[in-house]
N, C-alpha and C positions, 0 to 999 in steps of 0.2 A: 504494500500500500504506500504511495509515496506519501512526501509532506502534504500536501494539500487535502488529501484524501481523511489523511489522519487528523488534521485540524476539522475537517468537517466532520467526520465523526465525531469528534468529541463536543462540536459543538451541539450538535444533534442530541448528543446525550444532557446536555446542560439542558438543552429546551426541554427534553423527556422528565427530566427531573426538577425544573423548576413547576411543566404542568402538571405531574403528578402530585407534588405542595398543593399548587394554587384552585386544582380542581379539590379536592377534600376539604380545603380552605372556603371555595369559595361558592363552591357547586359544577357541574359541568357548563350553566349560561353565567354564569361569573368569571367567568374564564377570558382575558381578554389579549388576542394576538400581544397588541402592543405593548402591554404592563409584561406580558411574559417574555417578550424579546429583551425587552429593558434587563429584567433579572437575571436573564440569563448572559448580559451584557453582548447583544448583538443587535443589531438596529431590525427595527421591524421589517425594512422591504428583503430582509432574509430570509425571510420566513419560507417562500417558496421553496427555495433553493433547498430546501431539505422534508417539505409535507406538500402532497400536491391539494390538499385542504382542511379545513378546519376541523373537519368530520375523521381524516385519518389522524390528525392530531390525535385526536380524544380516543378514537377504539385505541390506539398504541400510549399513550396516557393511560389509559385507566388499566389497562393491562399490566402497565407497570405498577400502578397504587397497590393494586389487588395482590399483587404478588410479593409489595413491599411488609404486609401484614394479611395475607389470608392462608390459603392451603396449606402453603409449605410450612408458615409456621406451627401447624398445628403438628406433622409428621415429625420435625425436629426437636430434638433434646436441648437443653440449656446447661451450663456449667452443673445445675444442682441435681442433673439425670435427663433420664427420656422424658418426653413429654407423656403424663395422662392427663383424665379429663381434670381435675381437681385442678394442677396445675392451669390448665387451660381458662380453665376459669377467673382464677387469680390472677393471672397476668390479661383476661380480658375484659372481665367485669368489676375494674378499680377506676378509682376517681383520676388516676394519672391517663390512663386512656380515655376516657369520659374527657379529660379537660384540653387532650390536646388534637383534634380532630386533622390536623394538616400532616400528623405522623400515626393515624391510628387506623383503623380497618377502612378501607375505605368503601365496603358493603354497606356500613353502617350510615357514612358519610354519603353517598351518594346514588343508595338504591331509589331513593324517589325521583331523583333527575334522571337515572338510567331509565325507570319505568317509562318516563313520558317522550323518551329518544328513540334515537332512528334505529331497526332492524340491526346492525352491523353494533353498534356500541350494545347493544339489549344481548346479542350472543356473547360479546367477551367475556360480560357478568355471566351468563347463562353457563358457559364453561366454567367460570372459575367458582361458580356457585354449587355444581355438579364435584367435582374436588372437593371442595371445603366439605361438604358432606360427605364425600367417602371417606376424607383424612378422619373426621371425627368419630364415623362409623367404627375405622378401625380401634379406635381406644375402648371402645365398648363390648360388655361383654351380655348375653341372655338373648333374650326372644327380641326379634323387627330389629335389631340395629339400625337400619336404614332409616327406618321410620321415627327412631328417639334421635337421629341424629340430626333430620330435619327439624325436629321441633327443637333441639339445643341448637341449633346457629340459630333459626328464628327468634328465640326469646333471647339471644344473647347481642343479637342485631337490634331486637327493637328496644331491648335494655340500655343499652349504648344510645342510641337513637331517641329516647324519650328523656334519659337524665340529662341530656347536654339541653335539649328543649326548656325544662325546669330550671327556671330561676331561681328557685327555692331548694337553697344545696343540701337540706334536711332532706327534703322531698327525692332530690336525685339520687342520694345516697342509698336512702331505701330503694329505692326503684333496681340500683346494681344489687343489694343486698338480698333482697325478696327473688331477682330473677337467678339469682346465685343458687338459694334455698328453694325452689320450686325444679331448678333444675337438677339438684341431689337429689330430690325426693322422687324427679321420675327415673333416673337409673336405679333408685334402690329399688323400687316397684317393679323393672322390669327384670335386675335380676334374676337368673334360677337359686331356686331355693332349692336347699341340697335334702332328701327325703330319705 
């Protein structure tokens, strides 16, 4: 790859990752060419030169959010072990993820603007949503996995989703708390019980 090629790359990559921030930040229509070119310290008529539209921006954007904190996190371990669900919880149903939305799930952040988007942005979620649920399936053990795994990302998405809404950080806290304690109690229930 020569110089040129490699400076464009990388600048590609600064814009990928400034819209990655700025969409979780800001939403996918708060998203604005020329605030992101700034950031990414390239002048806006470059834009071209590297997305042939606005709309490839964003499915390759949000691809990257999603994978900055979805699937894969859940399959991987952390210094303190593998991951299970417990952990999984703790690290995504806390007030440090709740408060800072430009570094946190971006399922969370941005399933209501994907829902109301074009076809092409609606599948990148759509796959990485399809993952997120098998990663989490596999932590679990008993009857439906599948089935307790969709209802744990949902309640852990709309947990996320409803305490950042709440202004009233009592109120939010319970919200991650409650969706914490509702989701233990449906793996203990669907445990097998040993007879």
């Amino acid at each position: 790859m020569g110089h040129s090629q490699a400076d464009k790359a990388r600048s590609r990559q600064r814009i990928l990752d400034s819209a990655a921030i700025q969409m979780r930040e800001l939403g996918l229509h708060g998203l604005r060419i020329a605030e992101l070119m700034k950031s990414a310290k390239l002048t806006h008529g470059g834009f071209y030169g590297h997305f042939d539209s606005r709309e490839q921006l964003i499915s390759e954007a949000l691809a990257k959010a999603l994978s900055e904190g979805g699937p894969e996190t859940v399959r991987l371990g952390n210094a303190k072990g593998p991951r299970n669900l417990k952990r999984l919880l703790n690290t995504y149903l806390n007030k440090a993820h709740r408060d800072d939305p430009s570094g946190g799930c971006a399922v969370a952040a941005l399933a209501g603007d994907v829902a109301r988007s074009d076809r092409g942005t609606r599948d990148v979620m759509t796959s990485f949503l399809s993952q997120y649920f098998d990663n989490v399936a596999d932590l679990l053990e008993g009857e439906h996995p599948d089935e307790s795994a969709i209802a744990i990302v949902c309640t852990m998405v709309g947990a996320i989703a409803l305490s950042r809404v709440s202004r009233d950080v009592s109120m939010s806290d319970k919200i991650l708390r409650a969706a914490q304690r509702s989701i233990l109690d449906l793996v203990e229930c669907r445990e097998p019980t040993e007879g």
